[in-house]
Each structure stands twice: as C-alpha cells, then as structure tokens.
N, C-alpha and C positions, 0 to 999 in steps of 0.2 A: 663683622657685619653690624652694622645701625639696627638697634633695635628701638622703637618707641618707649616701648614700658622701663627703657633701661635711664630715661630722664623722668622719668613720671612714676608706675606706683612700684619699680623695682632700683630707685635711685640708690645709687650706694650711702648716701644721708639718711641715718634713718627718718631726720625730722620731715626733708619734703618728703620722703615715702610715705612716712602717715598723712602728712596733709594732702596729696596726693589722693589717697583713698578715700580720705573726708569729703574730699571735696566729691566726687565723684560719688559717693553716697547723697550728698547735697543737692547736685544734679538730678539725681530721682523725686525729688521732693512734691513737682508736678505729678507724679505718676502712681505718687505713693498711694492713694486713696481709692485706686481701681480696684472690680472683686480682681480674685483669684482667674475665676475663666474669663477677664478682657476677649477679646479677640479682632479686636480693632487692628488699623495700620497708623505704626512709627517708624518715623526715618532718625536715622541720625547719618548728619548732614557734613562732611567731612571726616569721615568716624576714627581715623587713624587706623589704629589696629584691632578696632573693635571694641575693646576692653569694656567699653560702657553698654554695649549691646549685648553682650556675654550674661551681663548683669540684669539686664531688662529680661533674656529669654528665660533667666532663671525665676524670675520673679511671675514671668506673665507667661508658657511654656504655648498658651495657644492665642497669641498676638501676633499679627504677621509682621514684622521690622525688616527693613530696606537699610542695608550700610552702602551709605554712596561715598566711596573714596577715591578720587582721580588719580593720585600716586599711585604706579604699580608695585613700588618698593613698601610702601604700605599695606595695599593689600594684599601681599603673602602673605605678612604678621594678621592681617584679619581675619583671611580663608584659616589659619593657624587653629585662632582664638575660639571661631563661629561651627566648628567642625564637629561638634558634638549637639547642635542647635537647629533640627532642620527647617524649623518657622523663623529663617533668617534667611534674606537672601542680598547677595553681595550686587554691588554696580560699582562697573567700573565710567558710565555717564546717564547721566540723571537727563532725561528724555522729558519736557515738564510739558510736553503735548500726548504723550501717550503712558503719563506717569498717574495713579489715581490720586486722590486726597488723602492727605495725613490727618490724624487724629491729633499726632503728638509729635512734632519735629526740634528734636535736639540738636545744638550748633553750637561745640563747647574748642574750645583753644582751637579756632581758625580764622575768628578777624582780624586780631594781631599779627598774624601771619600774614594777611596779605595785602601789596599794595592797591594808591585808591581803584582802578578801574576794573581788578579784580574783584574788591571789596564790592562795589554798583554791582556786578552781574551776577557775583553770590546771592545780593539780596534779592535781586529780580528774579532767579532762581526761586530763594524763598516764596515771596508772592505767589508765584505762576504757580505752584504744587502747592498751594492751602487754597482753604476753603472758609468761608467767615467763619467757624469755627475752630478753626486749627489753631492749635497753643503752639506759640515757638520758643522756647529756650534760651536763650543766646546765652555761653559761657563764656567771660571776658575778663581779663587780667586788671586788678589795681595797680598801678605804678607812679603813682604819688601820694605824697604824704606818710602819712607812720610806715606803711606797707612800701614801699619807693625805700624805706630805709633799711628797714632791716632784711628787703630781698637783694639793696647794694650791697651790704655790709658781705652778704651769704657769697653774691658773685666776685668781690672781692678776694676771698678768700680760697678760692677756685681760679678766678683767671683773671688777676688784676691787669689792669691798664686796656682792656678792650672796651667798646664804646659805652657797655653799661655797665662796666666797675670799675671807675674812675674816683675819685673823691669828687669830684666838681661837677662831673653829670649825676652822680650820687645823692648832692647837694640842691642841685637844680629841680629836680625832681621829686625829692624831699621837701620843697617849698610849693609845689604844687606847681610848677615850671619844666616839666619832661624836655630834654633836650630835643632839637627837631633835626634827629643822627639815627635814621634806620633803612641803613643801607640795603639795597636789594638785592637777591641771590638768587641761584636756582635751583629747586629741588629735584627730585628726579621726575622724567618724563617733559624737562622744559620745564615745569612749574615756574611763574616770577613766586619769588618768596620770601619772607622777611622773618629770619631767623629770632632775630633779638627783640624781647618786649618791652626795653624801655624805649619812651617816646610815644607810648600809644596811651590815647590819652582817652580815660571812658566818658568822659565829658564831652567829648568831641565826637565819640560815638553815639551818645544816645540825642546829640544834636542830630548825626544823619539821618536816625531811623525815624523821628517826631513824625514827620508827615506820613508814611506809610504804615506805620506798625504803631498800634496803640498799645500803651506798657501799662500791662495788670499788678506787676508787683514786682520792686528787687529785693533782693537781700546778698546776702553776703555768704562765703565759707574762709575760714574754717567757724565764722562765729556768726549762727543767721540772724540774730536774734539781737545783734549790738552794728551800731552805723557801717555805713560803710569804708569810714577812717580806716575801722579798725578790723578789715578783712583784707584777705591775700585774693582770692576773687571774686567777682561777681557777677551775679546771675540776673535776665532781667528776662521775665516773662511774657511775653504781647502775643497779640493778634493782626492781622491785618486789618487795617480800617476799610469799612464797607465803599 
C-alpha cells in the first residue's frame, strides 16, 4: 500500500528523512510565536496525511484546524495521523461559501503537483476562505541551480533515466533552465497530477501569485537564514491584496 510519509519523513534515506522533518519544522515558523492557548482557525490546504497538522495540534491543543484533502487514498493516512487530535477536523471538499476564515492557511508540496488549471482554482480557493488578514504559507520545491543538482544527482541514483534523472535535464536545470517535461498523471479519485518536480519553476510561480497575494517574506529550508540558492525548499509567506 502507498504510504505518504514513506517518501517524506519516513524515506528509507536517512538524509531526505531528516530534511524532511526540517523542513516541516520550518513550515511552522509562522506559527511559532502564538501563546500556548491560541484558539484561532488553521487550515492546511492539501494536507496529505496530516503529518503537519499532527504537529500544529500538539503545539496549539485548543486551535481549531480544518485538514482539506480531496484524495481519499490520502485521507485514510490522515484520519490515521489526526485520531488522537479532536480539535482537528477532516474535509474531504472545502465548501469556500460556507467555509469560515482562517487565521493561518498552510499550502506545502501541492503546486508542484498540479497542472495550470488546477493550479488557478487552488488559488481561487485560497482567496474565497481568507480574510485580509489571513497568512498563507505556500510550500514550494527549488529545482534549479545548486539545489536542481545535487536533488538530480540523489534521483539519479535511485531511478536513472526517468525524466528527472537524466544527466541533461539534470544539467538543464542546474543552469537555471528546468526542462518543460512534466507529464500529467492521475492520482486517485480522478485527480490530474503531476508526479515529478522537475520543471517547476518558483520563478514562474511567484510570477502567478504577484497580483493577488502580496508576499511578506520568503526564506528557505533546510537553511533559512542563507539565499535561496542554497535551499531545497521554499516557503513564501502572503496575504491577499485588499
């Protein structure tokens, strides 16, 4: 059976398992500064199997948090995760006319995933459930330059010859040139889906968002603190513009 955490923070590598987990510490970094009794509402907006909202109810136990996952193969793994959490509650569709306003909406490894017209109604999603106040997260993959290299060199050595562990699209990518080869798939329940993250280019995402979502701050993981060269992903903060 397909488990999430089994590519993410339970990879048989132990290195992306730690980065993995960094990163996902990293991701809280918005939230860190709330007291103890918060008691607001967070969404997290694609949430896979939870894992990050697992993390939030520990940290904030009387915050009311919405996991919206459209996958049903995903959220078994979540109902899994959220089961000892009861100020968590699962959606399997995010309803943004009888849905309230978020506080705090997280949206980590899902626009890589998906193609453009999926990607438009994600964001308009976003929009419709904030509130000019609402902080949104976006978690989003580097895949060029230093980071483009040595995460080819890693697929490489796992499953050479597929579209993003090639030498040449490896090379391409690494010059700041991601190949434009990201085939679409389908996940379960129908989902269109786009499996592989090379070719996604954060450049050309944070072109999309300029006009609707004003960005408060990025930074990087596993290194927040040095450019974004020299991070495996990145995290870019905003709001919606009034």
């Amino acid at each position: 059976m397909f488990r999430y955490s089994d590519l993410t923070v339970n990879d048989r590598n132990p290195i992306k398992r730690n980065l993995q987990r960094i990163r996902l510490q990293h991701a809280l970094k918005p939230i860190r500064d709330l007291p103890e009794n918060y008691s607001g509402n967070i969404l997290d907006f694609g949430a896979g199997d939870a894992y990050l909202c697992h993390q939030i109810a520990t940290l904030y136990p009387q915050a009311k948090i919405t996991v919206y996952e459209p996958s049903s193969e995903l959220r078994a793994q979540a109902t899994e995760n959220i089961k000892d959490h009861p100020n968590i509650t699962l959606l399997e569709n995010l309803d943004v006319r009888n849905t309230n306003k978020f506080d705090f909406i997280f949206c980590l490894e899902v626009m890589e995933h998906l193609p453009q017209k999926q990607t438009e109604l994600a964001l308009n999603q976003l929009l419709e459930v904030s509130s000019n106040s609402t902080k949104i997260l976006f978690g989003i993959p580097n895949e060029i330059y230093f980071a483009a290299f040595f995460k080819g060199i890693f697929r490489m050595t796992r499953r050479y010859g597929d579209v993003d562990a090639t030498p040449v699209n490896v090379l391409k990518a690494t010059l700041g040139y991601p190949p434009n080869l990201r085939p679409e798939s389908i996940f379960s329940d129908n989902l269109p889906y786009i499996y592989r993250h090379m070719g996604f280019d954060y450049r050309s995402f944070l072109n999309q968002i300029k006009d609707d979502f004003k960005i408060l701050n990025i930074y990087g993981s596993p290194f927040p603190y040095l450019a974004k060269i020299f991070n495996f992903e990145i995290f870019i903060l905003t709001q919606k513009f009034i």
